[in-house]
N, C-alpha and C positions, 0 to 999 in steps of 0.2 A: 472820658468822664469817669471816676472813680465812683464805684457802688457803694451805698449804703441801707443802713437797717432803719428802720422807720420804727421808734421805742417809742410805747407808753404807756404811764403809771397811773391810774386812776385811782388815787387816794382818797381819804374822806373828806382829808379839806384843802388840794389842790389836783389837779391835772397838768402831769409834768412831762412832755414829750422829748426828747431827743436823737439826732443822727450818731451814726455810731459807723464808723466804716468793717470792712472786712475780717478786720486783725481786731476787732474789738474796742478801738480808739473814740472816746469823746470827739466827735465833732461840735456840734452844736446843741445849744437846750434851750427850750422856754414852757416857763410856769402860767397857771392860768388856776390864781385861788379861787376856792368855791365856799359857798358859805349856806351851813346848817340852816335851817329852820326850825324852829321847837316849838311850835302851834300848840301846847297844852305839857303840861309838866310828866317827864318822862318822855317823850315822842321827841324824835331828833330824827327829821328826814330833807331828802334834799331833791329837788325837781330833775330828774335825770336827763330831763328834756335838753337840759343846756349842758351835761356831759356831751352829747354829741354836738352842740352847738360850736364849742370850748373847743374841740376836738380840731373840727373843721379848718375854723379860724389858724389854731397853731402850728396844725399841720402844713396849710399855705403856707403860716408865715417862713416857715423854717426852710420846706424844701424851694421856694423859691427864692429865700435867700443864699443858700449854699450850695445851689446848680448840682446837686446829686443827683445820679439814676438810682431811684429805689430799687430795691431787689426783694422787701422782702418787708413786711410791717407785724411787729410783734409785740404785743398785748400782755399786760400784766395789772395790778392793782391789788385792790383791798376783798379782803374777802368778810364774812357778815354781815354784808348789807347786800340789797337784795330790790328789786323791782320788779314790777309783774308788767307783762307787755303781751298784746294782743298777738294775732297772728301776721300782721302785717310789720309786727316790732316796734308798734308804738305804746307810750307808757300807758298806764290804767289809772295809776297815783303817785304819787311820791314814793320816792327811794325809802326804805327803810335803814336806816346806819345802823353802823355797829353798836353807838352808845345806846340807840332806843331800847328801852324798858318796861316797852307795852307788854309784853310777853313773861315778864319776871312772876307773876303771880304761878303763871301757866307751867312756867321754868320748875319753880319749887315742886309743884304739884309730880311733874315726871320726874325730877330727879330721888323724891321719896321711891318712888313706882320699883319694885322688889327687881322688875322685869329688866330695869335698867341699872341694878347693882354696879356694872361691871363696864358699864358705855362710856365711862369715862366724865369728866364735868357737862354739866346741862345749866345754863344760865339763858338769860334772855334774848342773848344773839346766836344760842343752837338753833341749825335748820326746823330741827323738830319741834322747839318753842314757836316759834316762827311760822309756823305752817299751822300748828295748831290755832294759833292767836285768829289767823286769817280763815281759818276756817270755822272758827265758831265768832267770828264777831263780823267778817267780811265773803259772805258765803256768795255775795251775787256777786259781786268781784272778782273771785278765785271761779265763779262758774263763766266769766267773760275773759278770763286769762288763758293766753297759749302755753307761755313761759315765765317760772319765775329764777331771773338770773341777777349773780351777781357783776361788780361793774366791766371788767375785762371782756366776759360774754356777753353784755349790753355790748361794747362795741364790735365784738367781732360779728355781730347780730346786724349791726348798721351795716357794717362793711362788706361781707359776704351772704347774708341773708340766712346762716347759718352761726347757731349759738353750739358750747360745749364747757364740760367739766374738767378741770385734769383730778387726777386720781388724788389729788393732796388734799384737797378740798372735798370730794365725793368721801373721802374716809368716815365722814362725820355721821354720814348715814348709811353704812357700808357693813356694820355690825347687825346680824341677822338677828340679835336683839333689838335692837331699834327699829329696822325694818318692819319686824314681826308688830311693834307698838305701835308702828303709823301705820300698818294697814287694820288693826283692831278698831282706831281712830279713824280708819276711813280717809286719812291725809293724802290729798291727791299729789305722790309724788310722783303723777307723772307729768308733771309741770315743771321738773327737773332737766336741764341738757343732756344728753348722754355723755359717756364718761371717755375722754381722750388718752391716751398714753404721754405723755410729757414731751412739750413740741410738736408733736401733731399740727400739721397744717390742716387747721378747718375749713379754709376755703379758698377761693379767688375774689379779688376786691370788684365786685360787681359794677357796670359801665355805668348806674347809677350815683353808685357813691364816688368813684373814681373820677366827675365830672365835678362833686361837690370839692373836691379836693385837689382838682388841679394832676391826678395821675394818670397813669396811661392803665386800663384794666385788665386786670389778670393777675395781678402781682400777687404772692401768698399771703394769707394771713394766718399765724403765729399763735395761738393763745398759750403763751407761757404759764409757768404758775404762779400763785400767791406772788404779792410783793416781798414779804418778807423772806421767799427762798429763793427767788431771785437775787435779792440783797446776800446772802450766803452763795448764792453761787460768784456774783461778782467779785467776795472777799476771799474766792478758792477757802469755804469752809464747808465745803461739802463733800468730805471726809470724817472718817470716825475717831473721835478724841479732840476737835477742835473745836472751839466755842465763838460765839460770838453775840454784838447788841448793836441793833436796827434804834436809834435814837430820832425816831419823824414825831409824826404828832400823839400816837402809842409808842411806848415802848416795844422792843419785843429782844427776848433773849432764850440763848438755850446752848446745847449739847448735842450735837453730832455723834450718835453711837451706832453698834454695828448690831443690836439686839433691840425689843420693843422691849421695854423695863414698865412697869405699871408704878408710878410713884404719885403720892397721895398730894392734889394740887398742883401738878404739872400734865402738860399733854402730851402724848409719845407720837404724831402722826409719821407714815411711812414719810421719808425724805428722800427718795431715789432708790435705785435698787439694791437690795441688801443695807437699807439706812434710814432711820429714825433720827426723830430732832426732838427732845427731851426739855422743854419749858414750856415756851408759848407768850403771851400775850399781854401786856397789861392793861388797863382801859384807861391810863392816863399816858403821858409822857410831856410831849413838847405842849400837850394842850392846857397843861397844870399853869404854864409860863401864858397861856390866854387866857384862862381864868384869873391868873393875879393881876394879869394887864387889864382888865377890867374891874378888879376890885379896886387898884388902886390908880388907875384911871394916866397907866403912864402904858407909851410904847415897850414892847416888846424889847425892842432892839436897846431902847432907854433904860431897860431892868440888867437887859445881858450887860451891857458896856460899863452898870455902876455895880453889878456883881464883880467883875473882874478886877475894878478899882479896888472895891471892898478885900483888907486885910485879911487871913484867915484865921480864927481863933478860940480858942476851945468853950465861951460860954456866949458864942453865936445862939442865934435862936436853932429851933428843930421844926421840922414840916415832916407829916407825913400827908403825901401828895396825891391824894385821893378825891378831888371834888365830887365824882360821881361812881364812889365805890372803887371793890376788887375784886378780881378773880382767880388771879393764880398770882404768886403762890399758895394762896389761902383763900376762899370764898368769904366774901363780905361786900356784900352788894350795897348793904345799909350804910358802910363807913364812910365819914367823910371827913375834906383834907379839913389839917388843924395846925396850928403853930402853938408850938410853949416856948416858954423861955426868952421873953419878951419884957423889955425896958423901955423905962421915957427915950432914951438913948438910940433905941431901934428904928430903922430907915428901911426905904423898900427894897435898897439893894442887900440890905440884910434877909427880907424876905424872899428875896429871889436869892442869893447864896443858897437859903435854907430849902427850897422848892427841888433845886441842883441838887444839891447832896444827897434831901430823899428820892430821889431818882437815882442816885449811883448804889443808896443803900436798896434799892427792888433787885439790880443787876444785881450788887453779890446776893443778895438772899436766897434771889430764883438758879443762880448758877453754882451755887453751894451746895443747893436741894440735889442739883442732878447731878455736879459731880461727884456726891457722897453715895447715890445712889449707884454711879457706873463703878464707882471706885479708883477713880484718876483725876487729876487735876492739870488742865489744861495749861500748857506752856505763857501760852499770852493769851488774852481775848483780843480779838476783830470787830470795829466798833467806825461804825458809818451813822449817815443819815443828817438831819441838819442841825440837829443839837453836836454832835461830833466836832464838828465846827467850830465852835464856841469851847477857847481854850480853858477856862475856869472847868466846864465841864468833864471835860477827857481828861485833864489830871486829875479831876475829882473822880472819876470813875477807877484810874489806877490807883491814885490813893485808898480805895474804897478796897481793893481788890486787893493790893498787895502785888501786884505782877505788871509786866510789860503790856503795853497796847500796841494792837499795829492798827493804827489812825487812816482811813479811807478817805481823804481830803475831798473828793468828788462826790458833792450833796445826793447825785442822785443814782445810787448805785443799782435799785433796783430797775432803772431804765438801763443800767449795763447789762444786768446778769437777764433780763429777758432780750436784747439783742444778741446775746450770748448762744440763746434758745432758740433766734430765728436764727443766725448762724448756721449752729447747728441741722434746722430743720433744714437747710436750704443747700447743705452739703460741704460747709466752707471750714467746720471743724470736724474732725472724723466723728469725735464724739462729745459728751460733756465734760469731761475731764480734760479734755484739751481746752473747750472752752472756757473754761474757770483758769486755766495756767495762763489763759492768753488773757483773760480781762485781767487775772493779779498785775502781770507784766504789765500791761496800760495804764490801770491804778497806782503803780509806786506808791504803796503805802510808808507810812512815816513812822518810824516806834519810838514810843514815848516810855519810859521808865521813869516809875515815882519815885519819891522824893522820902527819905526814909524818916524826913521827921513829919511829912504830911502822913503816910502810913501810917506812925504813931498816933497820931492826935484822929484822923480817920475811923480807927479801932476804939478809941477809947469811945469816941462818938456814935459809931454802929452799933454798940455795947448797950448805949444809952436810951436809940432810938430804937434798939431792937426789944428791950425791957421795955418802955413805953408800950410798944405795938403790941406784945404779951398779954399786958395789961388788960390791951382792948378785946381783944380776941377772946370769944371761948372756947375754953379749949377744945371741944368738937370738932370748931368750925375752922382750927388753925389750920390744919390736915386734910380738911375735907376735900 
């Protein structure tokens, strides 16, 4: 019986596991969406209870369909959100997400704070907004919490009765500025996991849960990092000089450099050793296309298939795709998404072209930012995730770019690059650089070069939307 890795991606708005064999190869995948709650405007949290419920379920499903021997279960997901759990590991409330904005008042208040000049962006999903919020609004709650984790250590917490950090995510509060703030505040961080080295095996899958699951116990568990550097690691871009864009339900993009560069509106966390990753995050992406699917009251899949249809053409409408604000590259929490340029004539797969495009135009703005900063321009960018998919998209991303794409066909890459990580942890690549050579090789990515007359018309068009957004912007807060 051939070994594999037991992957999973606890995103905001699905849990997506899959088998992965030894050489890094897709076996098998299944999805299991989850859906927000917004009990009061700004509050966007989700019952964590049924992450592990979800969990359970898919995990049966998959390994008793594909007769594998586990060797190895490894953990990755969303980082920002956040749930507080007892000592026993059961929850206390609701998850808090990434989008929630209970904290944005509190956000402002520290990012003015003299002491935090240099800590880099502070918005409403910083640990430190976060903690604050709970500690002055939810103090018997936080005084009945063991742990507050995010969702990857929520499961390795099920699984081995042991939670942890890897260092990409600890960064955030790692600055003995910050530190120094949240002990002034009295912020109980010690309600934090400790902090793991990258791959680190936190535990053994305890005869508890391994009963709920149909495994035999003992097997390691994995807590990889962040989804989104997983997704870099699966695209072999984790190396200095290569770029790339995570297209799931955020966005996210950035720059691989061999230096931490401070650039105003972008984030520099360490990204492995001797390596920074220079963008970060947007607060919308694939979720802009769930937002118009309910304004306009058609399927998702019904917007993609009549965007594609739809001609491309220079006095198309414009979106800037912000329903619930932004953050990087520019802070503006207050912005919200908007269309011009709109006629009797206009249909909603005009509106969904227009949604796409300002999504390709955030990828060049934010990849602009840092490549003008390192002083190099990336050969191609690397560009996964489930909007990648959807071929209007990814040539709307090179036309936007001007350059070659290497297209990652496989939706769910960051369940590669953390089997990548149990892999590794479990002895089977020497290190991670072999790791990442060997998922590239399994991925066969597909490069796509634009179209020189989509280029043109692309430019004149970014030119348009980018004077627009100008507009709205002040200038303070462009840079901020």
């Amino acid at each position: 019986m051939r070994v594999a890795v037991l992957a999973a991606d606890l995103g905001g708005s699905a849990l997506k596991l899959g088998l992965v064999d030894d050489r890094g190869r897709p076996i098998a995948a299944a999805v299991c969406p989850l859906a927000d709650s917004r009990p009061a405007p700004g509050l966007v949290e989700q019952d964590a209870g049924l992450w592990w419920t979800a969990f359970v379920a898919l995990a049966r499903e998959l390994c008793a369909a594909n007769g594998r021997a586990i060797e190895a279960i490894a953990l990755t997901g969303a980082t920002r959100s956040e749930v507080l759990v007892d000592d026993e590991g059961r929850t206390l409330a609701p998850a808090i997400m990434f989008r929630d904005q209970r904290a944005a008042g509190l956000a402002e208040s520290l990012a003015a704070d003299p002491a935090l000049a240099a800590a880099g962006p502070i918005d409403a999903s910083h640990p430190l907004a976060r903690l604050l919020w709970l500690h002055r609004h939810a103090p018997a709650l936080l005084s009945r919490a063991s742990l507050l984790v995010e969702p990857a250590a929520f499961l390795a917490l099920r699984l081995t009765g042991t939670a942890a950090r890897d260092p990409l995510v600890a960064h955030r509060l790692a600055d003995p500025a910050v530190r120094a703030v949240a002990e002034r505040l009295e912020l109980p961080l010690r309600l934090l996991p400790p902090v793991r080295p990258i791959g680190s095996v936190v535990g053994a899958l305890r005869a508890e849960s391994a009963r709920a699951l149909g495994l035999a116990p003992g097997i390691p568990v994995v807590v990889a990092p962040m989804d989104a550097w997983c997704a870099t690691l699966a695209m072999a871009a984790v190396a200095p000089g290569r770029a790339y864009a995570s297209a799931g339900s955020s966005l996210v993009a950035g720059l691989v450099v061999d230096r931490p560069i401070a650039v105003p509106g972008l984030l520099a966390p360490p990204w492995g050793e001797g390596l920074w990753h220079l963008g970060g995050p947007s607060r919308t992406g694939g979720a802009a296309l769930d937002w118009l699917a309910r304004l306009t009251g058609a399927t998702i899949e019904t917007l993609l298939a009549s965007a594609e249809a739809t001609a491309e053409r220079d006095d198309a409408p414009y979106c800037h795709p912000w329903p619930e604000g932004e953050r990087l590259p520019f802070r503006a929490p207050w912005l919200r998404a908007r269309f011009w340029g709109l006629g009797a004539e206009t249909t909603a797969a005009d509106l969904a072209r227009a949604v796409l495009e300002g999504l390709t135009f955030w990828i060049r703005l934010t990849l602009e930012r840092a490549e003008e900063a390192e002083g190099v321009r990336a050969e191609a960018l690397r560009l996964a995730g489930g909007l990648a998919g959807t071929a209007v998209f990814a040539r709307g991303v090179a036309a936007a770019l001007g350059r070659d794409l290497l297209l990652f066909p496989a939706r769910e890459t960051a369940l590669s690059g953390a089997a990548g990580v149990g892999l590794r942890a479990i002895g089977r690549f020497a290190d991670l650089d072999a790791a990442q050579e060997a998922l590239l090789a399994a991925a066969a990515p597909v490069r796509i070069e634009p179209e020189p007359c989509a280029v043109e018309r692309a430019e004149r068009r970014f030119r348009r939307w980018k004077e627009e957004l100008d507009r709205l912007l002040p200038r303070e807060d462009e840079r901020a």
